[in-house]
ZABAVEX-194308 format. One record per residue (C-alpha): residue in one letter; z, y, x. Coordinates in nm, 3 decimals. Each point is the difference from the previous one (the first is absolute). Layout:
a	Z	Y	X
...
//
This chain:
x	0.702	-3.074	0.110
x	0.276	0.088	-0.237
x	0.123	-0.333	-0.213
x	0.268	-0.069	-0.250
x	0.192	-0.326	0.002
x	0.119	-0.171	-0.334
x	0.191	-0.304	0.004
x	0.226	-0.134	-0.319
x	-0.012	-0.349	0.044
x	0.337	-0.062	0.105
x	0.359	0.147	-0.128
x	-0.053	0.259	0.162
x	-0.299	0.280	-0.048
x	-0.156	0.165	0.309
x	-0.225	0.269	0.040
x	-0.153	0.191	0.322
x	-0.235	0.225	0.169
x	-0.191	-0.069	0.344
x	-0.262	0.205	0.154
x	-0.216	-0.151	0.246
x	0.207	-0.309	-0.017
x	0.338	0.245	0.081
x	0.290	-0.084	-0.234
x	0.111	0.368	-0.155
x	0.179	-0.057	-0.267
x	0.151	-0.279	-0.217
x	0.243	-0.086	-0.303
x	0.154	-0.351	-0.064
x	0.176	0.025	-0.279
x	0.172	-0.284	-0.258
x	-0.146	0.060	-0.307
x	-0.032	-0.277	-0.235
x	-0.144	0.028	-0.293
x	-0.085	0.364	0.002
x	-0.269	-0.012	0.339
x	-0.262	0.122	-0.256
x	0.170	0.284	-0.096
x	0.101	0.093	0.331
x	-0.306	-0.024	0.249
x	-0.160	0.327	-0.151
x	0.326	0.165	0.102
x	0.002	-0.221	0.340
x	-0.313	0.118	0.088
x	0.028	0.348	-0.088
x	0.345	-0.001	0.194
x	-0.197	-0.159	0.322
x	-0.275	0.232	-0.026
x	0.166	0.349	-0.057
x	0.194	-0.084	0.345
x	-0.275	-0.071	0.204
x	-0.187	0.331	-0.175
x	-0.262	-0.217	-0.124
x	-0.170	-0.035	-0.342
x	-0.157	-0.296	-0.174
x	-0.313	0.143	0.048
x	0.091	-0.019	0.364
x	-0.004	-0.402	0.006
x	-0.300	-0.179	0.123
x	0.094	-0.384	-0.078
x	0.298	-0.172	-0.154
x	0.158	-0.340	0.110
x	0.197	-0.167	-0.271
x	0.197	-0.380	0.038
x	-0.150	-0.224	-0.226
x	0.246	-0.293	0.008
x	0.151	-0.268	0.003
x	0.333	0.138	-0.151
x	0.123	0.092	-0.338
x	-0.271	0.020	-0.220
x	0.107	0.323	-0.191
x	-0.005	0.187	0.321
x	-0.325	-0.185	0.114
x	-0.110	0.185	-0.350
x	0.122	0.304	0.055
x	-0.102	0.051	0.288
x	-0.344	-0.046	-0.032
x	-0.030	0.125	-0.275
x	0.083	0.340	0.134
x	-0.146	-0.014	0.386
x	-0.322	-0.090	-0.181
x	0.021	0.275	-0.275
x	0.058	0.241	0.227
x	-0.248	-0.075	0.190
x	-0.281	-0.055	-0.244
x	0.080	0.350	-0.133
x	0.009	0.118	0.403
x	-0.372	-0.198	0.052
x	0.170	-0.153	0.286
x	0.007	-0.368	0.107
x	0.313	-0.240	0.038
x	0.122	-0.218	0.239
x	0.110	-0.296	-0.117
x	0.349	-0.142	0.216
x	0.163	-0.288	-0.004
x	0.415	0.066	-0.111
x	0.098	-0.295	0.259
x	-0.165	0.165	0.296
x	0.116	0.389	-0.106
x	0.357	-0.165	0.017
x	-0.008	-0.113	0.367
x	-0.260	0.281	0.118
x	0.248	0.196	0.206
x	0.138	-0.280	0.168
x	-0.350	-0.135	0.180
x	0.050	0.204	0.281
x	0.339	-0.191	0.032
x	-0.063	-0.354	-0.054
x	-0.291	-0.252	0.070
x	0.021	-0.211	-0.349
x	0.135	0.147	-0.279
x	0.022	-0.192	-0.390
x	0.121	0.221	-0.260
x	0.103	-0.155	-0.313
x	0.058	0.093	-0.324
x	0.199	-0.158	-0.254
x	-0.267	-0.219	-0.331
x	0.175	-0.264	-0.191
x	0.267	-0.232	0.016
x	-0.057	-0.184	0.366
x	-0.345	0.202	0.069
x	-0.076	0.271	0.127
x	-0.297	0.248	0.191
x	-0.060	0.009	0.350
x	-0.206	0.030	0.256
x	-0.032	-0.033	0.375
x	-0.149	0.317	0.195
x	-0.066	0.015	0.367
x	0.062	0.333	0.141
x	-0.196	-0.055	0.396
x	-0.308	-0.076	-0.215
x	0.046	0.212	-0.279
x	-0.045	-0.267	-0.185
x	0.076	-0.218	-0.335
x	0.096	-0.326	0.114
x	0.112	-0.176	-0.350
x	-0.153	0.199	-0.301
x	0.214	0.167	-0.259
x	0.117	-0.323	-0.209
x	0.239	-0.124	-0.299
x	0.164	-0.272	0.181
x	0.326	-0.242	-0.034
x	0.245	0.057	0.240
x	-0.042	-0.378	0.155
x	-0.393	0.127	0.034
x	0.081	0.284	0.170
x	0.294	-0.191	0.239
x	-0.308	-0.238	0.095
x	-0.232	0.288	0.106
x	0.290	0.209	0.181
x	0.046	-0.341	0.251
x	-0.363	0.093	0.139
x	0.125	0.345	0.086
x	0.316	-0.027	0.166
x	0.044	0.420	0.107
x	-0.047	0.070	-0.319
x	0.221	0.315	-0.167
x	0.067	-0.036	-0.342
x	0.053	0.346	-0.238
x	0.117	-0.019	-0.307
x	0.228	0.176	-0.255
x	0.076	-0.334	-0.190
x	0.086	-0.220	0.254
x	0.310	-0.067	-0.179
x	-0.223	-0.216	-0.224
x	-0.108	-0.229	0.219
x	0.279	-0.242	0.225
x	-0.271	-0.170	0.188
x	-0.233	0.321	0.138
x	0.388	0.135	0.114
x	0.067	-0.338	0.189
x	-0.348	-0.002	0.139
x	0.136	0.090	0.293
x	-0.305	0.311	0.012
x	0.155	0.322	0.059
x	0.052	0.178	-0.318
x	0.002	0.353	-0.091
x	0.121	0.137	-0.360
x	-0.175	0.313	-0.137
x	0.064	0.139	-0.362
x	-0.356	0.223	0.028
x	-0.334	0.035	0.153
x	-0.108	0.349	0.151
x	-0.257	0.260	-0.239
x	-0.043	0.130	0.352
x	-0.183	-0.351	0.115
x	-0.179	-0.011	-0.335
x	-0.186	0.288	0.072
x	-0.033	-0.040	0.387
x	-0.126	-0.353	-0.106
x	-0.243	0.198	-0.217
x	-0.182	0.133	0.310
x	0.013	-0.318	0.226
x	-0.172	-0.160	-0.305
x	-0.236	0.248	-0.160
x	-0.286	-0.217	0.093
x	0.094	-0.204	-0.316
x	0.035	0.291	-0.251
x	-0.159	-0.061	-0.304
x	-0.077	0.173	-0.366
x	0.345	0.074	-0.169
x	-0.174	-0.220	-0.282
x	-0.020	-0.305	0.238
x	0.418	-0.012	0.075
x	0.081	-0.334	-0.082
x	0.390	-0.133	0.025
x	0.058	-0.257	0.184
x	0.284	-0.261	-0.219
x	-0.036	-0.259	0.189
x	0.093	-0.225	-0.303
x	0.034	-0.009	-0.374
x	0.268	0.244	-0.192
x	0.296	-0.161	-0.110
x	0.020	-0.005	-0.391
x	0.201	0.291	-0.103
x	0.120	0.339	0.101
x	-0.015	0.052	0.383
x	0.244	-0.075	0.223
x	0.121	0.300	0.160
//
């Protein structure tokens, strides 16, 4: 199965092709503001090396948050576009588990977390021998998250704003700093999950709280 991987929901935008769950191509670029513009040309670029076509994609995987909500946007906006005009399904994928996906093989417990507000922020808890979600993707204060962290004491935490957040860094949890998630996993993620494809019209993000009032913090 052929799959293309979208993911905006952080700084950075990645995009990436996997057949049969094989990782064959990727981009992971820092965009900003323009990832609209540019994942036509992303996707043509990814495609044109592996001497594939659109027509040659059979499901797409797209990262439908938490994160900025622009890139949440524009992101599904155009994995589901494309594939609505394709008549393929999507596979909806959780930005928080596409950011620690290539380090499961490496580590037991892994939490990625992503920057929210002030002294919140999202996390989660995944268990890589089970394959598992041990704490659900959640908007969370920092003292929340501290609590939940003492009943997992191997725990690895990944972020790339760790710089935010004084107590997760004294946790005394190991801590690894990342700037950007993998297309590559995105789309091999696409064909470990395929099971929960759905219609491109039934892509919902996932916020995991309110927007702030005014523009986006990017």
């Amino acid at each position: 199965m052929k799959i293309l991987g979208i993911n905006c929901t952080g700084r950075w935008t990645n995009a990436g092709l996997a057949i049969n769950g094989n990782i064959i191509g990727e981009r992971n670029l820092e965009l900003g503001r323009r990832q609209s513009e540019e994942l036509p040309l992303l996707t043509a670029d990814l495609l044109d090396e592996a001497g594939m076509t659109l027509s040659d994609l059979e499901l797409i995987a797209v990262g439908t948050g938490p994160g900025y909500y622009t890139g949440i946007r524009a992101g599904i906006a155009y994995g589901a576009a494309l594939a609505e005009a394709l008549l393929l399904p999507v596979v909806p994928l959780s930005s928080l588990e596409i950011f620690i996906w290539d380090l499961k093989e490496r580590y037991d417990c892994l939490v990625p977390v992503f920057k929210a507000k002030r002294t919140h922020c999202y996390a989660a808890v995944y268990d890589s021998r089970k394959g598992a979600t041990s704490v659900s993707p959640a908007f969370v204060s920092e003292e929340a998250l501290l609590g939940t962290l003492k009943k997992y004491p191997d725990a690895v935490i990944v972020s790339p704003d760790i710089a935010q957040y004084g107590g997760l860094r004294e946790s005394g949890c190991q801590v690894i700093e990342r700037e950007s998630a993998s297309g590559g996993a995105c789309a091999q993620m696409g064909w470990i999950y395929a099971a929960k494809a759905v219609s491109p019209r039934e892509v919902r993000a996932q916020y995991l709280r309110e927007p702030d009032i005014g523009p986006t913090d990017r």
